[in-house]
VEXDREN-2710 file (C-alpha; in Angstrom, 1 decimal):
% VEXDREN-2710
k/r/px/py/pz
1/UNK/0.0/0.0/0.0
2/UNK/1.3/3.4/-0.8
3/UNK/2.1/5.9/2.0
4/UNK/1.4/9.4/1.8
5/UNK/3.3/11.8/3.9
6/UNK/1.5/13.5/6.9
7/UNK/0.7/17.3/6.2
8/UNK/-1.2/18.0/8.9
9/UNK/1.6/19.9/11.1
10/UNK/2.3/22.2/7.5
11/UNK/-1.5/22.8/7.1
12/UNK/-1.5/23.9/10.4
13/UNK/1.2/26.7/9.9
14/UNK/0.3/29.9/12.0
15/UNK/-0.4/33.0/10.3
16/UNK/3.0/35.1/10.7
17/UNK/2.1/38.5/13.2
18/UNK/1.3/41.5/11.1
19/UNK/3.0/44.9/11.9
20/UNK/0.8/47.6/12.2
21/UNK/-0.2/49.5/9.0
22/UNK/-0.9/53.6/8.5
23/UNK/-7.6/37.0/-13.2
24/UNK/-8.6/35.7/-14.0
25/UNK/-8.6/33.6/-14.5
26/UNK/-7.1/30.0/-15.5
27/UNK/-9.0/29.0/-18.7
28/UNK/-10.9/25.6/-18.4
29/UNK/-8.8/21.9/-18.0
30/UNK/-8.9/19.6/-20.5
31/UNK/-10.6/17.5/-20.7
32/UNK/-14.6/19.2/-20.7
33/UNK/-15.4/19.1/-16.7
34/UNK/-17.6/16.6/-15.9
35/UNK/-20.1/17.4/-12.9
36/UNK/-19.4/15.4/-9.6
37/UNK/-21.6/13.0/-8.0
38/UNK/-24.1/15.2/-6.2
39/UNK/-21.5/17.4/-4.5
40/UNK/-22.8/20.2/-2.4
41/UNK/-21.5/23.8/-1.8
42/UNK/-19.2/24.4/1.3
43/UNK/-21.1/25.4/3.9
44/UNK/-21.2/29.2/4.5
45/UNK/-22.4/30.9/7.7
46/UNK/-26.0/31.9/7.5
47/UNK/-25.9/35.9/6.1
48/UNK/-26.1/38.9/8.0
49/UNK/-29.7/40.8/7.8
50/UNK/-27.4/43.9/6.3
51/UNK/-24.2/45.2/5.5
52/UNK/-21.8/46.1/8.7
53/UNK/-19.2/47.8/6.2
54/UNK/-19.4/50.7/4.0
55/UNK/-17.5/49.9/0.6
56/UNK/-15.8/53.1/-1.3
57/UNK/-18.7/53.2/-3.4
58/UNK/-21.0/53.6/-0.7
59/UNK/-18.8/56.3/1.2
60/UNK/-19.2/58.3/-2.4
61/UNK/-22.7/58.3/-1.6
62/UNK/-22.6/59.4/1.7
63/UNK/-20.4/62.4/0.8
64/UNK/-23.1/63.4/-2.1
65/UNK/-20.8/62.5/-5.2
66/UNK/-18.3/65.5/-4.2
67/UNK/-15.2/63.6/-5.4
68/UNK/-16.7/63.2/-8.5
69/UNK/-18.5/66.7/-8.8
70/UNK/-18.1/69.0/-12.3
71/UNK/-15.7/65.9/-13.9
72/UNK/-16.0/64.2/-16.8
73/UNK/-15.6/60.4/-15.6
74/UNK/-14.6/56.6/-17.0
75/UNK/-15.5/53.8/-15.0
76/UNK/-14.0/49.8/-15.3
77/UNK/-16.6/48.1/-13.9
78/UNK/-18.3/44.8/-14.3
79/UNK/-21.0/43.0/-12.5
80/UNK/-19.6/43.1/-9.3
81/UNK/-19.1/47.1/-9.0
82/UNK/-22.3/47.0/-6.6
83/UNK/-22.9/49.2/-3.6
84/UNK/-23.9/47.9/-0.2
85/UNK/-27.4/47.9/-1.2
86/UNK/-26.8/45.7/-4.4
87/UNK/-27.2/48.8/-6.4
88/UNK/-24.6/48.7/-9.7
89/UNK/-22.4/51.3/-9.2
90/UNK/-22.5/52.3/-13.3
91/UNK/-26.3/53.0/-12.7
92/UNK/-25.5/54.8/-9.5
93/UNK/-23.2/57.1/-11.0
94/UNK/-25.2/57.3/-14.3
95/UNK/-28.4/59.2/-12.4
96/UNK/-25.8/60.7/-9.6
97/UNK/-26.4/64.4/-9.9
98/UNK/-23.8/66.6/-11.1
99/UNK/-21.4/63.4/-11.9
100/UNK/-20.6/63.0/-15.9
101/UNK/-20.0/59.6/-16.7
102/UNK/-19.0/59.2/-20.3
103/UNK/-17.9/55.7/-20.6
104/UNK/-17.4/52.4/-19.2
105/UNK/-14.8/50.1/-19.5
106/UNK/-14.6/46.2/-19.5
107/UNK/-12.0/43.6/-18.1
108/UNK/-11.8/39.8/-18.6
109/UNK/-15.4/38.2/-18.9
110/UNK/-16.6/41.5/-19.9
111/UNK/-19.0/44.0/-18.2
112/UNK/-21.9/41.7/-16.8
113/UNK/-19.4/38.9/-16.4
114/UNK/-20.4/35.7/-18.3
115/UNK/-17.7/35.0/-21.0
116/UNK/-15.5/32.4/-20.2
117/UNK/-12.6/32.2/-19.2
118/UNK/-9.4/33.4/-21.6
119/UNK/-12.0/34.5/-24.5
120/UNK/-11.6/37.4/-25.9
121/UNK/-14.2/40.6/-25.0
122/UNK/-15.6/42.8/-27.5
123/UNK/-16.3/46.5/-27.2
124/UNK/-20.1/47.2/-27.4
125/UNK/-22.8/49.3/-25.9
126/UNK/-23.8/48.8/-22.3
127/UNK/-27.9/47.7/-21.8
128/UNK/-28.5/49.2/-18.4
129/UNK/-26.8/52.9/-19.0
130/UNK/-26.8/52.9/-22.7
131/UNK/-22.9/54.5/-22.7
132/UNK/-20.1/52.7/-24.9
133/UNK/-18.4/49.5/-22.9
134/UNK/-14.8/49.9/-24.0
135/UNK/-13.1/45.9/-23.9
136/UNK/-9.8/46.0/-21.8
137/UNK/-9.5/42.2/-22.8
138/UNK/-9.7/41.8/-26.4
139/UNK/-6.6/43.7/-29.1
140/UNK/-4.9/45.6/-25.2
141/UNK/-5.0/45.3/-21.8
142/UNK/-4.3/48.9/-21.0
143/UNK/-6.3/52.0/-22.3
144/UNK/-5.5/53.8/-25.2
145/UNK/-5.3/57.5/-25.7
146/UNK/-7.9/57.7/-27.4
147/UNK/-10.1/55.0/-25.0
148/UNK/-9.1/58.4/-22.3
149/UNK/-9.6/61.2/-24.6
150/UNK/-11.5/63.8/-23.1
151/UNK/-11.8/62.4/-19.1
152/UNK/-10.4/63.7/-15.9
153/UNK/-10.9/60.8/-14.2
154/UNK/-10.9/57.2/-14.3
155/UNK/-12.6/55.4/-11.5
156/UNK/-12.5/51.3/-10.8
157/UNK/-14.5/49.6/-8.9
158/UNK/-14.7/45.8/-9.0
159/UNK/-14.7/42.8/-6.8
160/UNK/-11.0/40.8/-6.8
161/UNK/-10.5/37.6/-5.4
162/UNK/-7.7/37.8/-3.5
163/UNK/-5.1/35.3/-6.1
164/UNK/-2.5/36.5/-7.9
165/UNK/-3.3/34.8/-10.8
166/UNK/-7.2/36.6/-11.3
167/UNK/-6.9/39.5/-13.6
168/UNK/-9.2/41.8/-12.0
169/UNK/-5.9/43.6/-10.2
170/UNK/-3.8/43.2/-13.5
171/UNK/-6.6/45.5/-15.3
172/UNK/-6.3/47.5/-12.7
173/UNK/-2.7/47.9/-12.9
174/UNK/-2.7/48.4/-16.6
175/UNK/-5.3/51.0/-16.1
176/UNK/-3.0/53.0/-13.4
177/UNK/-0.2/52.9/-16.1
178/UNK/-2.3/54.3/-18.9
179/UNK/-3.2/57.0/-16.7
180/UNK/0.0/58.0/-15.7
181/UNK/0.9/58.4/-19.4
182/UNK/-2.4/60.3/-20.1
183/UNK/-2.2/62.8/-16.6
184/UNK/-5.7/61.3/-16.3
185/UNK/-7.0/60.8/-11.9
186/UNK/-7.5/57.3/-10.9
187/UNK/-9.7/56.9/-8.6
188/UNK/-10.2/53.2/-7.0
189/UNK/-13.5/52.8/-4.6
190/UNK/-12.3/49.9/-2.1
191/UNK/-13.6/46.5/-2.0
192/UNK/-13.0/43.4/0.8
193/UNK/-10.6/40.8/0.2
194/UNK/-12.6/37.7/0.3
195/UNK/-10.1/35.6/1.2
196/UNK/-9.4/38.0/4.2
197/UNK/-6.3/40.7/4.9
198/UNK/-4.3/38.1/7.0
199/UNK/-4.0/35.4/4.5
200/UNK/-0.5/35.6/2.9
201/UNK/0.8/32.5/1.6
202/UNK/2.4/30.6/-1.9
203/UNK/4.6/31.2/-4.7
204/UNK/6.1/34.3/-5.4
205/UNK/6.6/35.0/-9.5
206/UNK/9.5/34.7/-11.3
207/UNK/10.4/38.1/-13.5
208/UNK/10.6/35.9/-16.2
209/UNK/7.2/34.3/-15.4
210/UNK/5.3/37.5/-14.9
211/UNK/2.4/38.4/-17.0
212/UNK/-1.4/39.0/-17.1
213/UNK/-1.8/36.2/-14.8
214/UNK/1.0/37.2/-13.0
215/UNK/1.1/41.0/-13.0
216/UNK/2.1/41.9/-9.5
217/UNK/5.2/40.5/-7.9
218/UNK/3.1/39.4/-4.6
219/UNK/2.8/35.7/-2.7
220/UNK/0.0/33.8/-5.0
221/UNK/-2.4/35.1/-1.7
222/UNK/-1.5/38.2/-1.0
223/UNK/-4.0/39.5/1.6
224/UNK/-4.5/43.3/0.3
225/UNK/-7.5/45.1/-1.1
226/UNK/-7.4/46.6/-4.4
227/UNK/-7.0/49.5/-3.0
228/UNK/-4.2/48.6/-0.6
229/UNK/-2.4/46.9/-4.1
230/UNK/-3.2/50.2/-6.1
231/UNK/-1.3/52.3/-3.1
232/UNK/1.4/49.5/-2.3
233/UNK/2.0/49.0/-6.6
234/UNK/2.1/52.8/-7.3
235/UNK/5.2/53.2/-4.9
236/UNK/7.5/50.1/-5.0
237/UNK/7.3/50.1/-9.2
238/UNK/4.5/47.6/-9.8
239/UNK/4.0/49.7/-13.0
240/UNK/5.7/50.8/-15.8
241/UNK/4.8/55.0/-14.6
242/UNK/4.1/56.5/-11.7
243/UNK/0.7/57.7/-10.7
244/UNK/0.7/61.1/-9.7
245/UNK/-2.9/61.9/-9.4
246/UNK/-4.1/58.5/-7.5
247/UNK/-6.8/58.5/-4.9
248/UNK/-8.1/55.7/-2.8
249/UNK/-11.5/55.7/-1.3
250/UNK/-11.3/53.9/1.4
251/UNK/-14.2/51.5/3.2
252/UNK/-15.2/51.7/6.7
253/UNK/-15.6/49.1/9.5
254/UNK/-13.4/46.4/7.5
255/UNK/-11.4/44.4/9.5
256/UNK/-8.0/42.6/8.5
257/UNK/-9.7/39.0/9.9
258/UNK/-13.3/39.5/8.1
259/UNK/-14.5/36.5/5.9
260/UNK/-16.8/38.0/3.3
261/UNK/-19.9/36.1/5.4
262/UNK/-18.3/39.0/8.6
263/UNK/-19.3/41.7/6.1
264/UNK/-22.6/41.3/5.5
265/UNK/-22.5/41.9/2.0
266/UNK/-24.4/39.9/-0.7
267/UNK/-21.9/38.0/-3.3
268/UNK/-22.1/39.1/-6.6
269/UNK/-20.6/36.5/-8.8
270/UNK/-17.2/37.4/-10.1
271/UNK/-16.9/35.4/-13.0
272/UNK/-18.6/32.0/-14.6
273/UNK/-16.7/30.1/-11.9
274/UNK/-16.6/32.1/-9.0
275/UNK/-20.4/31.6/-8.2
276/UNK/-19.9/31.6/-4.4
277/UNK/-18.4/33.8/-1.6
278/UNK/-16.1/30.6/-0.4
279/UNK/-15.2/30.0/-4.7
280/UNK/-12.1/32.0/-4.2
281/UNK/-10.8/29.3/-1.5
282/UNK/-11.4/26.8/-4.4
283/UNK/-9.7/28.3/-6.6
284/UNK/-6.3/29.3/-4.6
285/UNK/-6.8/24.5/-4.3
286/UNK/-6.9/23.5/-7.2
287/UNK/-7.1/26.9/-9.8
288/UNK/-3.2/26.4/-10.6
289/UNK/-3.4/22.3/-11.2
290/UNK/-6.4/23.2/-13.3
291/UNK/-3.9/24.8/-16.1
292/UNK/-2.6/21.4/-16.5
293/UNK/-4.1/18.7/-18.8
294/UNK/-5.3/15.0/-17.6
295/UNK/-7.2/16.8/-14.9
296/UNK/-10.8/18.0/-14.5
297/UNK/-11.6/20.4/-11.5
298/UNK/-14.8/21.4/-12.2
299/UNK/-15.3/23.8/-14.2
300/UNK/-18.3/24.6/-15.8
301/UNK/-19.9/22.5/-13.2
302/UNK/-22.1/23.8/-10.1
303/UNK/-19.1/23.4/-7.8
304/UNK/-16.2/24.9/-9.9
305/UNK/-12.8/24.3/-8.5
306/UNK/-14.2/22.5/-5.1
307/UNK/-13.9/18.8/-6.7
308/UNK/-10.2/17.5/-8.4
309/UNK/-10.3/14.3/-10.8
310/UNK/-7.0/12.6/-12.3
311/UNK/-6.1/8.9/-13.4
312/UNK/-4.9/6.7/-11.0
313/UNK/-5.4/9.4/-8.3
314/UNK/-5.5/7.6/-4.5
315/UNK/-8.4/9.4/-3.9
316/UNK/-9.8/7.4/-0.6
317/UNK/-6.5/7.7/0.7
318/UNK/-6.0/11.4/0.2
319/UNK/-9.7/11.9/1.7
320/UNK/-8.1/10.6/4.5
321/UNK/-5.0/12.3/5.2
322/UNK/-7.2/15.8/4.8
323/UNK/-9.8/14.3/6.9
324/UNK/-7.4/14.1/9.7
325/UNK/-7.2/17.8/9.6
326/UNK/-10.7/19.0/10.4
327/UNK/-8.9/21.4/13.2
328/UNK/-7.8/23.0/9.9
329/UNK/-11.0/23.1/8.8
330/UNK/-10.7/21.3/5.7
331/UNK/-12.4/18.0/4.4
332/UNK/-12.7/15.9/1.7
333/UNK/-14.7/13.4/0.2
334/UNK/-13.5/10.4/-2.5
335/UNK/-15.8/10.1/-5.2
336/UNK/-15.4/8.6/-8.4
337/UNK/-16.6/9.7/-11.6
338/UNK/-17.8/7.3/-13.8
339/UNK/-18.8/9.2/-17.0
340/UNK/-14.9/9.5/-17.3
341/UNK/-13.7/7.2/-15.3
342/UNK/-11.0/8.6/-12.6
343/UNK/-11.2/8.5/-9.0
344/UNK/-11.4/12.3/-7.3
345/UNK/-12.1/14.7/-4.2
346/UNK/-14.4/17.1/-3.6
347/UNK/-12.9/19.4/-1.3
348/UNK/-14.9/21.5/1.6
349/UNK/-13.2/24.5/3.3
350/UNK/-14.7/26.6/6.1
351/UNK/-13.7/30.1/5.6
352/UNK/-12.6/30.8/8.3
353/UNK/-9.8/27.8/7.9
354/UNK/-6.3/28.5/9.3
355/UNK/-4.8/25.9/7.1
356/UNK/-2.7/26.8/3.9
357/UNK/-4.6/26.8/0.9
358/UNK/-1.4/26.8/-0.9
359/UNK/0.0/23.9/0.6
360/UNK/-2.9/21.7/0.2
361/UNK/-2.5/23.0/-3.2
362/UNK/0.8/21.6/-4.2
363/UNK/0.2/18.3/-1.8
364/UNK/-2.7/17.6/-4.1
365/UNK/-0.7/18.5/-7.2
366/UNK/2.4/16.4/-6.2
367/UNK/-0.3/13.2/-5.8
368/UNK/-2.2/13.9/-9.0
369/UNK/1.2/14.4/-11.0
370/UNK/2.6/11.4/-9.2
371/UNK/-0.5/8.9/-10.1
372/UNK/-0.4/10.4/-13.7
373/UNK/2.3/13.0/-15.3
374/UNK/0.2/15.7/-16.0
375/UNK/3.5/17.3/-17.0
376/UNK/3.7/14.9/-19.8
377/UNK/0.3/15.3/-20.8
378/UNK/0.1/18.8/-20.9
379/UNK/1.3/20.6/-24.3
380/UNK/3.8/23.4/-24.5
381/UNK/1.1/26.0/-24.2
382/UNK/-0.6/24.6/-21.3
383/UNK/2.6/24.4/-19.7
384/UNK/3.3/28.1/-20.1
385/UNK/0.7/29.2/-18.5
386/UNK/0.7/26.8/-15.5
387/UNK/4.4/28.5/-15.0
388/UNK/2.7/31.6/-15.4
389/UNK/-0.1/31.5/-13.0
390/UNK/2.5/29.3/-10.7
391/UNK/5.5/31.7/-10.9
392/UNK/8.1/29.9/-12.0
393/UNK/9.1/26.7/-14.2
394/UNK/11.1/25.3/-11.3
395/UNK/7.8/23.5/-9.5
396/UNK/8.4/21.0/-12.1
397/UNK/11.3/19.3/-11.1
398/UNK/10.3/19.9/-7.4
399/UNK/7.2/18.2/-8.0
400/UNK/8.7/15.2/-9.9
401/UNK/11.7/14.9/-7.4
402/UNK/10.5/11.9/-5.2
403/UNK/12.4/13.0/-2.4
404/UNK/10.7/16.2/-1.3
405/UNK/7.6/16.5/0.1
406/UNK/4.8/19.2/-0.4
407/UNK/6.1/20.7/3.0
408/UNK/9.7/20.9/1.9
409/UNK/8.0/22.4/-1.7
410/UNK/6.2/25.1/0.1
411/UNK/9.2/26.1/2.8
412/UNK/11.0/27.8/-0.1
413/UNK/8.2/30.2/-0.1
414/UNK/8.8/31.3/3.1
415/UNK/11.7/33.7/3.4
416/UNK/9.9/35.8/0.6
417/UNK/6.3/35.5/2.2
418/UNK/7.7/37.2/5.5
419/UNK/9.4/39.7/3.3
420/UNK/7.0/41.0/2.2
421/UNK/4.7/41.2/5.0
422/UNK/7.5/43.6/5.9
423/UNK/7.1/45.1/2.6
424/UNK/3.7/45.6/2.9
425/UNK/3.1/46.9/6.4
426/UNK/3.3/50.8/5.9
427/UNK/0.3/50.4/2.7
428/UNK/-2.2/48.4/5.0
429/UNK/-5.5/50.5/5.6
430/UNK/-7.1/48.6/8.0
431/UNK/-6.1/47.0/11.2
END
């Protein structure tokens, strides 16, 4: 019988102490996802009868649009952009009085959020507001001149998910270097990090490695807001220019240690596979594994990223080994799939889990890669972007070195995950 290595001590690694402060996503596996066998949703904690935070939006409403008063305005928004209310923050601004906005703008699955994964997004005429949607996901990533021609400001205001590898905070970045070059405001109206403010853990990225999946050279979790990246980017050189007109509106009553259940906010979904407010957890698991072929992790499914199929993987042993860690506050379940034929898990998380999401990640890669070489399988372009959404091309080797263990893999990560917790103290907002 094969042994697997215990990982219930490197789960259970303590959150480092914080100082205190002053994507997109992975296109779809092959093969075609098959559903799992009746899996549910991770339990959430029942919602909160109303908001206890007030996100930037909201605070712009509080102050009577003054920010935005006499100023001719673009917004990149999507779906999400929502006030505490539910209220899309495009329509809000549309009937604000004595707020001009001239245009929207569009990142990856496009401004009501239902394109797929990796397809391109096509420029087109917004239904609710009636202005032009301008695609930051099709021919560029960043806005042209002429996209900015005749605005003051540009404003963003969508929901991340807390993953390097999600491109919400790349268009974001793109967007801070296009108005540096234009002398065009930003303005970004702050949003909660699902996944928390604590949570810092995983790969860094590799120079070589970076890109739209990889943008910003943070831990793959790297615990700030949009805001907090915006701030934090603009100073250490995340982008290519300076931003000398950048202003962050800030929430209030967010806490550092909030799930997004703490907030009392309703979950918009972010994107076809981000349906729930405990997706993001999900997706940290098993998003990076998913670049690789010979495994299905559900996409496309009702429980996207929560299940993980592969040949020959040891599922009922593997349920095991994560079962043993329910003070980590993950479980799993072996289930096999018999419209394709491999054994798998579907994974359940509490949100509040002090486990490593990361970890679990590789462990589950290393066993998955082991039972069948998904390196092998995978072409030369799926492999790219694996390394890209990874970091670095060096997991390989680690991964197919039978001598380490997904503990040993992830203890590399540690010098720069405490780094830049130092890095990041003085550009926290919130305690």
């Amino acid at each position: 019988m094969r042994s697997f290595p215990s990982v219930l001590a490197l789960l259970l690694l303590p959150f480092l102490p914080l100082r205190a402060a002053p994507p997109g996503g992975v296109p779809p596996p092959v093969p075609a996802p098959v559903p799992a066998p009746a899996p549910k949703p991770a339990s959430t904690p029942a919602e909160v009868s109303g908001p206890r935070i007030s996100l930037g939006i909201d605070v712009i409403e509080k102050d009577q649009f003054r920010l935005f008063q006499g100023k001719r305005i673009g917004l990149v928004t999507n779906q999400t952009g929502v006030d505490g209310l539910g209220r899309k923050t495009r329509v809000v601004l549309k009937n604000a009085p004595g707020v001009k906005l001239v245009r929207l703008y569009a990142p990856e699955h496009g401004i009501d959020g239902v394109i797929l994964a990796g397809k391109y997004v096509r420029s087109r005429d917004d239904d609710l507001t009636g202005l032009p949607v301008y695609s930051l996901y099709d021919d560029t990533r960043k806005p042209t001149p002429e996209m900015l021609k005749g605005l003051d400001m540009l404003v963003y205001d969508m929901q991340d998910i807390g993953a390097r590898s999600y491109t919400y905070i790349s268009t974001m970045i793109k967007c801070m270097e296009a108005c540096a070059e234009n002398n065009v405001e930003f303005v970004v109206l702050d949003r909660p990090n699902p996944l928390g403010g604590r949570r810092v853990e995983g790969p860094p990225v590799e120079t070589r490695w970076m890109s739209f999946v990889g943008q910003i050279p943070t831990p793959y979790v790297h615990g700030l807001t949009v805001g907090e990246a915006a701030r934090m980017g603009n100073d250490l050189g995340w982008t290519s220019r300076k931003c000398r007109r950048l202003t962050i509106v800030p929430m209030v009553g967010w806490k550092r240690d909030m799930t997004w259940q703490d907030t009392g906010l309703k979950w918009v979904q972010t994107s076809p596979n981000i349906p729930f407010a405990t997706s993001p957890l999900y997706y940290v698991i098993t998003g990076i594994v998913g670049s690789l072929n010979g495994v299905n992790i559900g996409v496309g499914t009702p429980t996207p990223f929560q299940i993980l199929y592969a040949p020959g993987l040891p599922a009922p042993a593997l349920a095991a080994k994560i079962n043993g860690m329910k003070a980590a506050g993950m479980t799993a379940e072996a289930v096999p799939n018999a419209k394709i034929g491999w054994p798998g898990l579907v994974l359940r998380v509490n949100p509040h889990t002090e486990g490593n999401l990361c970890l679990l990640a590789v462990y589950l890669l290393r066993e998955a890669s082991r039972s069948s070489d998904l390196f092998e399988k995978s072409p030369s372009m799926a492999l790219n972007l694996f390394y890209k959404v990874y970091g670095s091309a060096s997991i390989r080797d680690k991964i197919q070195d039978q001598r380490l263990s997904a503990g040993e893999i992830a203890s590399a990560w540690q010098p720069n995950v405490s780094r830049f917790r130092e890095v990041r103290a003085p550009y926290l907002m919130y305690q």
